[in-house]
C-alpha positions as CSV (number, residue, x, y, z in Angstrom):
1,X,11.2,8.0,-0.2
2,X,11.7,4.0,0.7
3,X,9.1,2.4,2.2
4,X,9.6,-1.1,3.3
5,X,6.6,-3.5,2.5
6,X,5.8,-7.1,2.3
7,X,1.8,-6.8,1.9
8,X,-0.3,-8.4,-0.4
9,X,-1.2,-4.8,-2.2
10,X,-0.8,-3.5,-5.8
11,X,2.2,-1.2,-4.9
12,X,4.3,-3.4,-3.7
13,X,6.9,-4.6,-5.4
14,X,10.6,-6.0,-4.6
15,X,9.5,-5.7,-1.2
16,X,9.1,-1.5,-1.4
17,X,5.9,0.5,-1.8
18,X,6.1,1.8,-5.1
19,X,2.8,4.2,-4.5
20,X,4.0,8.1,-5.3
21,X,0.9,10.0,-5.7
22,X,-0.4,11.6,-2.3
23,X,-3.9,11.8,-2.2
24,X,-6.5,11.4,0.5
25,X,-6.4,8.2,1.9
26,X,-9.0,5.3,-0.2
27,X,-12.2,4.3,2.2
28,X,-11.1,0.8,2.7
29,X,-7.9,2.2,5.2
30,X,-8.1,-1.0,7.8
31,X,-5.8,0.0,10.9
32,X,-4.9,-4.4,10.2
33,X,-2.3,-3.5,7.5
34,X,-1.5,0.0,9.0
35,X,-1.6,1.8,5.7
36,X,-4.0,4.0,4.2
37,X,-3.3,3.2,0.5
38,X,-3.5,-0.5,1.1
39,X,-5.2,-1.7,-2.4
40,X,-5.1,-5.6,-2.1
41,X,-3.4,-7.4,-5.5
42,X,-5.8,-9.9,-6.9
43,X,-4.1,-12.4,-8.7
């Protein structure tokens, strides 16, 4: 599955969510970014 995604989050890459592992949804989910995986990438 494709998902399109320009966020600032550890599974993105190339513009595409690279997260494959369905689990429940991490406690930080903010309804800002609209996704429940959203991990931010500290650089």
């Amino acid at each position: 599955m494709n998902i399109n995604c320009t966020s600032n989050c550890i599974y993105q890459l190339d513009g595409k969510c690279t997260f494959n592992e369905l689990t429940m949804p991490i406690d930080s989910f903010s309804y800002e970014n609209d996704c429940p995986y959203f991990t931010e990438r500290i650089i």
